[in-house]
C-alpha positions in Angstrom: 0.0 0.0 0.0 1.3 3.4 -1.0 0.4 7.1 0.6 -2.1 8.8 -2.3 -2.3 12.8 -2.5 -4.8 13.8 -4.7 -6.8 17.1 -5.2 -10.3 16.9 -6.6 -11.8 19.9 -5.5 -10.5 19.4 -1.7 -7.3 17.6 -0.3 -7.5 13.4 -0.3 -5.6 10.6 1.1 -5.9 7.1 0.8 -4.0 3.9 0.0 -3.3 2.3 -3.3 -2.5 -1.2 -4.3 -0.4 -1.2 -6.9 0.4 -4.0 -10.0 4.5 -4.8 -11.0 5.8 -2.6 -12.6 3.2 -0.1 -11.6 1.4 0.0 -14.6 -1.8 -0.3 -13.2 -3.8 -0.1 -9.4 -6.7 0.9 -7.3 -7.0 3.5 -4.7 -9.3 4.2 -2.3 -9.8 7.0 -0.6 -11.1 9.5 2.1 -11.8 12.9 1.4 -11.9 15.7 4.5 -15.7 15.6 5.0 -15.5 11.6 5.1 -16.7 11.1 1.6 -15.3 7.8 0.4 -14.4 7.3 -3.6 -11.9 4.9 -5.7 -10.0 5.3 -8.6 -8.9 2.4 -10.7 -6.3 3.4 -13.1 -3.3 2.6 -15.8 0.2 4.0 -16.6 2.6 4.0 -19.0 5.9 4.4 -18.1 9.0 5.6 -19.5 11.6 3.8 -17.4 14.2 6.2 -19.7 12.6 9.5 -17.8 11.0 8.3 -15.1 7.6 10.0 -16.8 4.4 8.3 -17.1 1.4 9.3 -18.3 -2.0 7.8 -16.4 -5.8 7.9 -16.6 -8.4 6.4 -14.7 -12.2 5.9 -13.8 -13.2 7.6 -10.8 -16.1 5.4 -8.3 -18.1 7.2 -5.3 -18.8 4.5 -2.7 -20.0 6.9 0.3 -21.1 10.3 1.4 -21.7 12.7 -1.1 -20.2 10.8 -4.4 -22.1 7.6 -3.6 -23.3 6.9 -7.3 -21.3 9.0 -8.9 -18.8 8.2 -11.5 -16.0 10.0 -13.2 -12.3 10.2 -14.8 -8.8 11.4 -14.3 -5.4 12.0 -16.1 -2.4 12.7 -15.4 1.1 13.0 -16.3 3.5 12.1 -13.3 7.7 12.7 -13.2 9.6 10.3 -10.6 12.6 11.5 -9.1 16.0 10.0 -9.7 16.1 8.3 -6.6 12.2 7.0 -6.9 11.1 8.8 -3.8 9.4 12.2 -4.7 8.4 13.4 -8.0 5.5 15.8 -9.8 2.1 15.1 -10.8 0.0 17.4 -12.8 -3.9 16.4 -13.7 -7.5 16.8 -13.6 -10.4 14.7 -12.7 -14.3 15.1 -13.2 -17.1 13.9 -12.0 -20.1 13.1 -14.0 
């Protein structure tokens, strides 16, 4: 399980179980007011740049996104040592 930051209109954390060689996972997670959503969602990597370019489905499962559905993208740039990096990208929901 990995830490998850994500902004979608307010701050989120959650945990994310990710497939070898993160290519693809599922996160869950908890927003602020307790609203609960996931996001299942695929990469491709460029080992070369550490860059990978990702896009997912977003899934409300409680509070006020129960029902609701949605996507995301985003482009993401690992550090060299594989510890921090950059993400940039938006999400909607429908």
């Amino acid at each position: 399980m990995a830490g998850l930051s994500v902004h979608l209109g307010r701050e989120v954390r959650g945990d994310c179980k990710i497939a070898a060689p993160r290519a693809r996972g599922e996160s869950t997670f908890t927003e602020s007011n307790g609203d609960q959503s996931s996001i299942i969602f695929g990469c491709l990597d460029d080992n070369k740049t550490g860059a990978s370019d990702c896009w997912g489905g977003l899934r409300g499962i409680s509070g006020g996104t129960t029902g609701k559905t949605g996507t995301i993208v985003w482009h993401q740039v690992r550090s060299t040592d594989g510890k921090t990096g950059n993400v940039n990208g938006t999400g909607q929901w429908n």
